[in-house]
C-alpha positions as CSV (number, residue, x, y, z in Angstrom):
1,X,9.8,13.0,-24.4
2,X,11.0,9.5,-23.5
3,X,11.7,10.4,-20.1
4,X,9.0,12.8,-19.7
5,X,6.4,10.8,-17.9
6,X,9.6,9.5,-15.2
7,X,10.9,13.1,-14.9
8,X,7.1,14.1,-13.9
9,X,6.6,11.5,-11.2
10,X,9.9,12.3,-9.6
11,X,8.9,16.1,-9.5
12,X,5.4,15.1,-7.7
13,X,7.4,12.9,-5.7
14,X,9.9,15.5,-4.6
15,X,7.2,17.9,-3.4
16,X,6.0,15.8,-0.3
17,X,7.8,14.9,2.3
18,X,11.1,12.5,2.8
19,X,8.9,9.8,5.2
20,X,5.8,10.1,2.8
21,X,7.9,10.0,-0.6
22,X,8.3,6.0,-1.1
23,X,4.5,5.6,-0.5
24,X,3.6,8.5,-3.1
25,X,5.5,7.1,-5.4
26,X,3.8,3.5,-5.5
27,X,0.5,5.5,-5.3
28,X,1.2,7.4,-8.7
29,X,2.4,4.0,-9.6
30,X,-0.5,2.4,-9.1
31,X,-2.9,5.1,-10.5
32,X,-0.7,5.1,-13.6
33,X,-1.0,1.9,-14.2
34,X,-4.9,1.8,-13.9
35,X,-5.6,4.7,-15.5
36,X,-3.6,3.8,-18.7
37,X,-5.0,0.1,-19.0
38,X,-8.5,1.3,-17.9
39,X,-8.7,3.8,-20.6
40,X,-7.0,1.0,-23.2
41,X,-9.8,-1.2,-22.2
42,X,-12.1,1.2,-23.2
43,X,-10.4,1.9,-26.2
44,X,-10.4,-1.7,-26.5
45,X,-14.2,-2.8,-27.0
46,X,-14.9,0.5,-28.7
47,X,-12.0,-0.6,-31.6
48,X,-13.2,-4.9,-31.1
49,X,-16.9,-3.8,-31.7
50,X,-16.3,-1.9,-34.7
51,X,-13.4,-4.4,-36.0
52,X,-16.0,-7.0,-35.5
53,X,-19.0,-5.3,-37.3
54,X,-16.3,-4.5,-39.9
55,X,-14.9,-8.1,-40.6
56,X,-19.2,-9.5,-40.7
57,X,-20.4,-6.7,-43.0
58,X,-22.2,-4.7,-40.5
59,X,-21.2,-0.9,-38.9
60,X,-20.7,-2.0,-35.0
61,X,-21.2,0.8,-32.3
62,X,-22.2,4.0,-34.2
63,X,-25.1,6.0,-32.3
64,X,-23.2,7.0,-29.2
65,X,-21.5,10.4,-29.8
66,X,-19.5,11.0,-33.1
67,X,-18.8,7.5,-35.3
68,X,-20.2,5.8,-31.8
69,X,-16.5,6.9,-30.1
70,X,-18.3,7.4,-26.5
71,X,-20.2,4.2,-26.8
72,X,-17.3,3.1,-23.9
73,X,-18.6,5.6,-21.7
74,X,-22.1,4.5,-22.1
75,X,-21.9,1.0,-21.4
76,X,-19.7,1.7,-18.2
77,X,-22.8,4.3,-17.0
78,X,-24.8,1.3,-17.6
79,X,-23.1,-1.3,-16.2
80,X,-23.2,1.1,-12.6
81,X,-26.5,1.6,-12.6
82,X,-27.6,-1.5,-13.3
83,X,-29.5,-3.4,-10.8
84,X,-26.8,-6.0,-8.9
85,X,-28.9,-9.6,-8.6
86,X,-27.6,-12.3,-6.4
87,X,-29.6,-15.5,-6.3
88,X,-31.1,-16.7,-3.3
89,X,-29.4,-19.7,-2.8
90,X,-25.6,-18.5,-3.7
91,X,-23.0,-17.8,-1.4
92,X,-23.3,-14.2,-1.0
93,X,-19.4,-13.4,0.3
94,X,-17.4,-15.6,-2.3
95,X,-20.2,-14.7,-5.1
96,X,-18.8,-10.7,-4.0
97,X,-15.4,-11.2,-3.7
98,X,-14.7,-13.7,-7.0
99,X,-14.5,-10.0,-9.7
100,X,-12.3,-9.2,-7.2
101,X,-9.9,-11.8,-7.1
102,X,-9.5,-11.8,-10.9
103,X,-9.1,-8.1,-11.4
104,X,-6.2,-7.6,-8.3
105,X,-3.7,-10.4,-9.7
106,X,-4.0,-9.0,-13.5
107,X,-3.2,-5.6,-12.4
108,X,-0.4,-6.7,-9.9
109,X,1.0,-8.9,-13.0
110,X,1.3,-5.2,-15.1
111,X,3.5,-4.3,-12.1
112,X,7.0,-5.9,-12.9
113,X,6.0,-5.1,-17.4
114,X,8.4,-2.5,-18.2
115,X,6.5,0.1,-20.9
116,X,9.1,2.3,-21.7
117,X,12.9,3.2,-20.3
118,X,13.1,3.1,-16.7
119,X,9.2,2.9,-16.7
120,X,8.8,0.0,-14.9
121,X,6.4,0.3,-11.1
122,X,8.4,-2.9,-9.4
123,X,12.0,-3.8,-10.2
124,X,12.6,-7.2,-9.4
125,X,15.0,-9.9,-9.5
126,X,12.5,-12.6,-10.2
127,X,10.0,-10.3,-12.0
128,X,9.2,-13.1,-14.6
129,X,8.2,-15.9,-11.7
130,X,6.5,-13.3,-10.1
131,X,4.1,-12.8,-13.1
132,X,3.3,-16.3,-13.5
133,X,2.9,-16.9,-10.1
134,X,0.3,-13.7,-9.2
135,X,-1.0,-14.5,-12.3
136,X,-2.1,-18.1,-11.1
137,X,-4.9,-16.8,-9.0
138,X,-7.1,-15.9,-11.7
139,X,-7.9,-19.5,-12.3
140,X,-9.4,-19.2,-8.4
141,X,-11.7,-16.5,-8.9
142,X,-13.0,-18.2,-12.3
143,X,-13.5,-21.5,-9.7
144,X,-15.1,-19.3,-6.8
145,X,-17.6,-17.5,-9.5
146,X,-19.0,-20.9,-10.5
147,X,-19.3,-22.5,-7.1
148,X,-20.9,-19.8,-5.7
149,X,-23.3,-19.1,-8.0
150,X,-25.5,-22.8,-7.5
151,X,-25.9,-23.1,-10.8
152,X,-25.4,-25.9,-13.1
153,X,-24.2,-23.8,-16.1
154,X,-21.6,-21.9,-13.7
155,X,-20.4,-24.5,-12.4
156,X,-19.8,-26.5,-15.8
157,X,-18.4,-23.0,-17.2
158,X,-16.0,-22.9,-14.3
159,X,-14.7,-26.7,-14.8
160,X,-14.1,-25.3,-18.5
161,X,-12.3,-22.5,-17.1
162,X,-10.1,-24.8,-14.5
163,X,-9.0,-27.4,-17.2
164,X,-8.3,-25.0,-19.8
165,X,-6.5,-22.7,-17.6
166,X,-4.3,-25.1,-16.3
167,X,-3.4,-27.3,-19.3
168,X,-2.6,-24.0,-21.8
169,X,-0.5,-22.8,-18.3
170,X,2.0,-25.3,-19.1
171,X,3.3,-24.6,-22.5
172,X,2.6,-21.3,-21.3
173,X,5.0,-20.9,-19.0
174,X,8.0,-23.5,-20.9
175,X,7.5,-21.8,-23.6
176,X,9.0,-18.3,-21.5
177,X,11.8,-20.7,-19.8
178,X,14.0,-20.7,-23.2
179,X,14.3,-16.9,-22.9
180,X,15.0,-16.8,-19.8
181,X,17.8,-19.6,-20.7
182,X,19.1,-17.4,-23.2
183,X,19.0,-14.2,-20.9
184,X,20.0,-16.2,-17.9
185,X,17.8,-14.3,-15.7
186,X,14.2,-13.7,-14.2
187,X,14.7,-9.8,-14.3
188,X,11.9,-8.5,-17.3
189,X,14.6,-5.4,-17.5
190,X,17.4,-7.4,-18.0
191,X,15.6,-9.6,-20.9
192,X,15.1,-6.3,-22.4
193,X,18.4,-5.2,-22.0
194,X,19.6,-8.5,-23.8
195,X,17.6,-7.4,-26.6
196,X,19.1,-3.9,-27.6
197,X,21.3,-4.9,-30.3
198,X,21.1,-5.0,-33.4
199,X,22.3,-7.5,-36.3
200,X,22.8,-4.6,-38.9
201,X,19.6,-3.4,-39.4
202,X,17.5,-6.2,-37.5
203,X,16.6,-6.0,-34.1
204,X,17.9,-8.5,-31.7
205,X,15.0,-9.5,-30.6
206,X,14.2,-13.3,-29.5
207,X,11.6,-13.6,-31.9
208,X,14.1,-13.5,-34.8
209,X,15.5,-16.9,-33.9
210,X,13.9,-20.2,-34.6
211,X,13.0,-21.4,-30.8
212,X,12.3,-17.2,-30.5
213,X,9.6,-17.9,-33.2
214,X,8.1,-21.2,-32.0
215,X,8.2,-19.8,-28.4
216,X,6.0,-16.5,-29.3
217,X,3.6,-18.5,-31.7
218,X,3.2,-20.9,-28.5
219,X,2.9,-18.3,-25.9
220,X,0.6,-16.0,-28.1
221,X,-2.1,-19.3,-28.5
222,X,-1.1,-19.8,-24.4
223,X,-2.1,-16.8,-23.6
224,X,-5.1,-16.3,-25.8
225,X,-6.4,-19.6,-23.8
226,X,-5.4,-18.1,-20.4
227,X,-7.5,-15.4,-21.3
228,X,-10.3,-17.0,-22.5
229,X,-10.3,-15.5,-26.0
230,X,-11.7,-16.6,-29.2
231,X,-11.3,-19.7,-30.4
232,X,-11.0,-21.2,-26.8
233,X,-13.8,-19.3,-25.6
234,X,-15.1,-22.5,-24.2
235,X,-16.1,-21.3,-20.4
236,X,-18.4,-19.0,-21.5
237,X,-20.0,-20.7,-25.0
238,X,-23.3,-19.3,-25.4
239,X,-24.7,-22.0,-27.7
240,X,-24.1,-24.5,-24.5
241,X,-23.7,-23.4,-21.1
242,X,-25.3,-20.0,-21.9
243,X,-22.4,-17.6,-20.3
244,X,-20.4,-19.9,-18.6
245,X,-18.7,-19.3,-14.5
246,X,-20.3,-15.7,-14.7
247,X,-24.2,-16.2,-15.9
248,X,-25.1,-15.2,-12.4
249,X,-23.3,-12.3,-12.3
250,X,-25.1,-8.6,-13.2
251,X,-24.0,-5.1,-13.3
252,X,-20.8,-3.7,-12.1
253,X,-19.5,-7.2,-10.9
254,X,-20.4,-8.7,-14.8
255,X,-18.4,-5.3,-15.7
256,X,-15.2,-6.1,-13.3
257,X,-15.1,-9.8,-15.3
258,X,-15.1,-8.4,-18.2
259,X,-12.4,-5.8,-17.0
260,X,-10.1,-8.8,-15.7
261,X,-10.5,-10.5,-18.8
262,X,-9.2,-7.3,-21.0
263,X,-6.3,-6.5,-18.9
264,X,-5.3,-10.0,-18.0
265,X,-4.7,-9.9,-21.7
266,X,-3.2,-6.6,-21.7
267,X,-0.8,-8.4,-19.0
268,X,0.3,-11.4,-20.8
269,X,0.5,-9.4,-24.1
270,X,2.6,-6.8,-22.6
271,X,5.2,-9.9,-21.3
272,X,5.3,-11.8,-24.9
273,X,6.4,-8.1,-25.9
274,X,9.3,-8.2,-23.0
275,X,10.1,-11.6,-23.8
276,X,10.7,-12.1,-27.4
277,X,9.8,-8.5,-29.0
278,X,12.6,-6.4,-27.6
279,X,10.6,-4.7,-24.9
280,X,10.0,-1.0,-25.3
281,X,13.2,-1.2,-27.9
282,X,12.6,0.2,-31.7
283,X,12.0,-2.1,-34.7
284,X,15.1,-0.5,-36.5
285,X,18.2,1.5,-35.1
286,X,16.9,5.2,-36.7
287,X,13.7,4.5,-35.1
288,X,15.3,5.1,-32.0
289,X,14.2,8.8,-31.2
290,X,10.6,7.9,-31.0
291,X,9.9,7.2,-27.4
292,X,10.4,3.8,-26.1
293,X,6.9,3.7,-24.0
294,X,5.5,4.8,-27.3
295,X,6.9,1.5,-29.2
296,X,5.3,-0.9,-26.2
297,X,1.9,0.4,-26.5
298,X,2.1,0.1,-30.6
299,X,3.5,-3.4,-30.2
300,X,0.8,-4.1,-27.7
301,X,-1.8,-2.6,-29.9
302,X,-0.6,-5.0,-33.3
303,X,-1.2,-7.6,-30.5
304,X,-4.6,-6.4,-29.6
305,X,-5.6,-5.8,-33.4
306,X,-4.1,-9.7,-34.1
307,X,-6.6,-11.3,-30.8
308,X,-9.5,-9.1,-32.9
309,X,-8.5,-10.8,-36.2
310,X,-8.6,-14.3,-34.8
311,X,-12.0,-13.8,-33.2
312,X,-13.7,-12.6,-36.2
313,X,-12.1,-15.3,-38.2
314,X,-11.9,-18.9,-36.0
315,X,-15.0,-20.2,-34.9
316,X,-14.8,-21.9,-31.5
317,X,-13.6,-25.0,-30.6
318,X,-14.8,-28.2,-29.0
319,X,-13.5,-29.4,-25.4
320,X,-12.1,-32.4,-26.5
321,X,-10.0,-30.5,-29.3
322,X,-9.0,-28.0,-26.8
323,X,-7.7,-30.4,-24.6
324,X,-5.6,-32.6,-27.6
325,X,-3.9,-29.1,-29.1
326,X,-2.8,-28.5,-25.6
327,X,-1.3,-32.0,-24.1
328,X,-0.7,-33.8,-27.7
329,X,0.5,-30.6,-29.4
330,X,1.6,-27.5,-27.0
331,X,3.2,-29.6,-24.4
332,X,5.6,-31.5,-26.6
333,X,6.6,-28.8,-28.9
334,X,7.3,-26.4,-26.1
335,X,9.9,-29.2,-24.9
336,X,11.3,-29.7,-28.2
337,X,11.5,-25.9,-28.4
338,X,13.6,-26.0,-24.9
339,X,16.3,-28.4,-26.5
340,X,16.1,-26.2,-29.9
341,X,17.2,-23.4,-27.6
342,X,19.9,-25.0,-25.7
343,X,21.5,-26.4,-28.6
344,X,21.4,-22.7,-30.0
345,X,23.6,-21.7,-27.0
346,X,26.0,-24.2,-27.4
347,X,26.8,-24.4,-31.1
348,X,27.9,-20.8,-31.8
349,X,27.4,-18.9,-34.4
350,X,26.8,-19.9,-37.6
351,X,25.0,-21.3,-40.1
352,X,24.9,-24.4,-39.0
353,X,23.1,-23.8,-36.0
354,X,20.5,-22.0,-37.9
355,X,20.0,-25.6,-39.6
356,X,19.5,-27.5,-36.8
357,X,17.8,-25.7,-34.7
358,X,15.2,-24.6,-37.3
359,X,14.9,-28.3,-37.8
360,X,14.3,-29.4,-34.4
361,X,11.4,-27.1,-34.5
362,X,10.1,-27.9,-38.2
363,X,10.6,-31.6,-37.7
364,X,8.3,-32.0,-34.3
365,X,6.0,-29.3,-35.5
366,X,5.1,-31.1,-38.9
367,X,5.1,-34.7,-37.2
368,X,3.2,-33.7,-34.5
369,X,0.7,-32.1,-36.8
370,X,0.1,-35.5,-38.7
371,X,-0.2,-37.5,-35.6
372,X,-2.7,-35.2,-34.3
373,X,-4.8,-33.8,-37.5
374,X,-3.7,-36.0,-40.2
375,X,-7.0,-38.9,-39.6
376,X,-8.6,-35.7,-39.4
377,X,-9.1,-34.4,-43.2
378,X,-12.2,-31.9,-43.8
379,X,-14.2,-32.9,-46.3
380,X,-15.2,-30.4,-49.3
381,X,-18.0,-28.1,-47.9
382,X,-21.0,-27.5,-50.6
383,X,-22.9,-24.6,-50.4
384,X,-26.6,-24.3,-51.1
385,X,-28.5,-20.8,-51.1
386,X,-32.1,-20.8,-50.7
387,X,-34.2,-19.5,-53.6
């Protein structure tokens, strides 16, 4: 059962040809890999709607089908029939092609993600830069969205989008460099395989380990900015700027935004998993007949279920906060949190280096807090029901 879905392509793959084989196998790659994040994303809304409705007392989607489980299906028969607007004074070619360019990076990002044993589409070297780096262009289609719509809100939603996405990149990506440190390479199988072991019954997994911990808690709040979610939802806030870089947009292209926005955080969820979760690797060492692609995708759906949970709970933030937690707060603990790990390296084993390094992140993360929140103390809310 592990191997079951690799054993399957090379069968398909053996049936053609020799000169047509390579090019079947990265087109059952390819469809693999849309068709399984395609049907998660529908999965997806169906499981954030209801979640939702749950968490503020109301049922969510329930008229489609059974318990509103084909609701999915319905809103993607809307979203193709429905009428595609384009106002008159956009620019029609970048205003088509900006859905694009945010969809084609996300899924080329889930290329070099292992899922499971051997289950990876592109081996690479430098799999890790080349996520970040494919992963970079999202941040253009956001820009050509709101430039080629001509409209104020679009374009205010897409200056949102640019300074966001560029000042939560930065932690984002130092806060990867101190596994890559550890695992001294940019291979995402390799960082798996350096996560196998076991310390008695505990996983190996970077996450275990003081700059392990800081590093996932500062890549998860990267990542949830790189993807726009709740609560830096900022380049599309309703109460302001109406939908943000896509108010313009209508139909299937407002459906292939919303698509790129789902599995860019499939993406970046499924690399904090490689990166300090142990990969496709079991919790615990007798977990280890269940199949490893079967441990990603419930890894990535505690993920999923945790971006639900903060939405329903954090209300949004302002710019100017958004800005301060990423340059005053992200930047320098993700440096600390480099030093943490190189210090962990060179010290050894013992408990001694538990000490410091759990200090190194403690100490900057509680001073740090006080410098940036401490002037900032809520007062005691009163509340006053109407008669």
């Amino acid at each position: 059962m592990d191997q079951i879905w690799v054993e399957l392509k090379h069968w398909l793959v053996s049936l053609a040809p020799a000169a047509v084989q390579p090019w079947l196998a990265a087109l059952i790659s390819v469809a693999a890999i849309i068709g399984v994040f395609a049907g998660l994303f529908a999965l997806t809304t169906l499981l954030e709607r209801k979640g939702l409705g749950r968490m503020q007392n109301r049922y969510g989607p329930n008229r489609v089908g059974p318990f509103g489980l084909l609701q999915p299906i319905a809103d993607g028969i809307k979203s193709l029939t429905k009428e595609d607007i384009v106002p008159r004074s956009a620019d029609a070619v970048v205003h088509y092609l900006a859905p694009l360019v945010l969809v084609v990076p996300v899924f080329l990002a889930l290329a070099v993600v292992p899922v499971g044993r051997n289950m990876v589409a592109v081996e690479l070297d430098a799999g890790v830069l080349f996520f970040f780096a494919v992963g970079a262009a999202t941040e253009l289609s956001v820009f050509m969205a709101g430039w080629s719509s001509r409209n104020k809100y679009s374009l205010l939603g897409a200056m949102r989008g640019l300074a966001q996405m560029i000042s939560y990149e930065v932690p984002l990506i130092l806060s990867s460099v101190t596994v890559i440190m550890m695992a001294g390479s940019l291979s995402t199988q390799e960082i798996v395989r350096v996560q196998s072991g076991y310390w008695g019954v505990l996983p190996q997994w970077n996450v275990l380990t003081p700059w392990g911990f800081a590093g996932f808690i500062l890549f998860m709040i990267g990542a949830a900015a790189e993807s726009n979610r709740s609560p830096f939802d900022l380049p599309e806030g309703e109460s302001e700027i109406i939908a943000g870089y896509y108010i313009e947009y209508s139909g299937f292209k407002f459906a292939l935004f919303f698509l790129g926005e789902y599995i860019g955080m499939f993406a970046v969820s499924g690399m904090a998993i490689t990166l300090f979760l142990g990969g496709w690797h079991a919790p615990l060492p007798f977990l280890g007949w269940i199949p490893s692609w079967a441990w990603f995708f419930a890894k990535l759906l505690v993920l999923i279920c945790g971006y639900i949970w903060v939405r329903g709970t954090l209300p949004r933030l302002r710019m100017d906060q958004v800005m301060n937690f990423a340059w005053k707060f992200m930047l320098p603990m993700a440096l600390m949190n480099l030093l943490a790990a190189g210090l962990w390296h060179y010290l050894g084993s013992g408990f001694v280096r538990w000490l410091i390094c759990s200090l190194l992140v403690a100490g900057p993360y509680v001073a740090l807090g006080k410098g940036l929140f401490g002037k900032h103390r809520a007062a005691r809310r009163r509340y006053r029901f109407a008669e």
